[in-house]
C-alpha positions in Angstrom: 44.7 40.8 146.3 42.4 41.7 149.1 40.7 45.4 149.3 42.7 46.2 152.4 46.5 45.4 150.5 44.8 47.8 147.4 44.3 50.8 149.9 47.4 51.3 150.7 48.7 51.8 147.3 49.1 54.9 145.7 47.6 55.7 142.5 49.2 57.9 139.9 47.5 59.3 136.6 50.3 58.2 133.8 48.7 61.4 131.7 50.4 63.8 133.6 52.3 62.1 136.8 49.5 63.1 139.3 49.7 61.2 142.6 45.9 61.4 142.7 46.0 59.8 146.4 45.2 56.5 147.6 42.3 54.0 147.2 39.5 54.8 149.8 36.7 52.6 148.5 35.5 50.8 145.4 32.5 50.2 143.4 31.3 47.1 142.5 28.4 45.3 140.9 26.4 43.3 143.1 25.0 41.0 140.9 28.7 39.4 139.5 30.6 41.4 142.2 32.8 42.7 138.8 34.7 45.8 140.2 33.5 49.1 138.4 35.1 52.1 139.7 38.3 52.8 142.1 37.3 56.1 144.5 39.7 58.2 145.8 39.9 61.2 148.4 39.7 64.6 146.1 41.2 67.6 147.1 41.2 69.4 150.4 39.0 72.3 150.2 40.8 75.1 152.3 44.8 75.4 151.9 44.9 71.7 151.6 43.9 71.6 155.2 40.0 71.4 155.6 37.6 68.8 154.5 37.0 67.2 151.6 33.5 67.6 149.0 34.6 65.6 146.2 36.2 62.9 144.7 37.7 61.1 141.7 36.1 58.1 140.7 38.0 56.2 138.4 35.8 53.3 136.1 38.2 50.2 136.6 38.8 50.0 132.9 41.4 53.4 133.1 43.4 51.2 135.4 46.5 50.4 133.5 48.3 48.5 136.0 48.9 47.5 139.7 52.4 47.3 141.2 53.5 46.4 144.0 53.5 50.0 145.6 51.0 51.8 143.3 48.3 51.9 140.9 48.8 53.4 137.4 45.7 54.7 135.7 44.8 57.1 132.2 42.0 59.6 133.3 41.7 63.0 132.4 41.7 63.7 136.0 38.8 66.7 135.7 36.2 64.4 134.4 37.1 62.0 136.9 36.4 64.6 139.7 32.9 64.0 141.3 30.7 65.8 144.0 31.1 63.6 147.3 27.8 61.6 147.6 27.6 62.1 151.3 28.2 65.9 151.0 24.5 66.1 149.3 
């Protein structure tokens, strides 16, 4: 699967049914280029409508699986929930 085809899937926490959004980026290791973390869009800041200041970041090993159409992970979605790096 290339990084491109994982974009475009949707991933949804199994914990509570959550779409949580879809793939944006990904964090790897250089050294063995072993992926380490999914990131994903967080929540809009104003009525769903206006910019965006953080994000989940998912470690690799809370995904469960990856369909065809979506990605299933187990996160409790609040610890997951990072300040944007580029918003510092």
């Amino acid at each position: 699967m290339r990084i491109c085809e994982l974009r475009e899937k949707e991933v949804i926490n199994i914990c509570d049914g959550e779409k949580l959004g879809n793939v944006c980026d990904i964090e790897f290791e250089e050294r063995t280029g072993k992926i380490i973390a999914l990131i994903i869009p967080g929540p809009c800041k104003i009525l769903g409508i206006i910019g965006r200041d953080q994000e989940y970041i998912i470690p690799y090993e809370c995904v469960q699986r990856i369909g065809a159409d979506v990605v299933l992970v187990e996160v409790e979605r609040d610890k997951c929930l990072k300040k944007c790096k580029w918003d510092n």
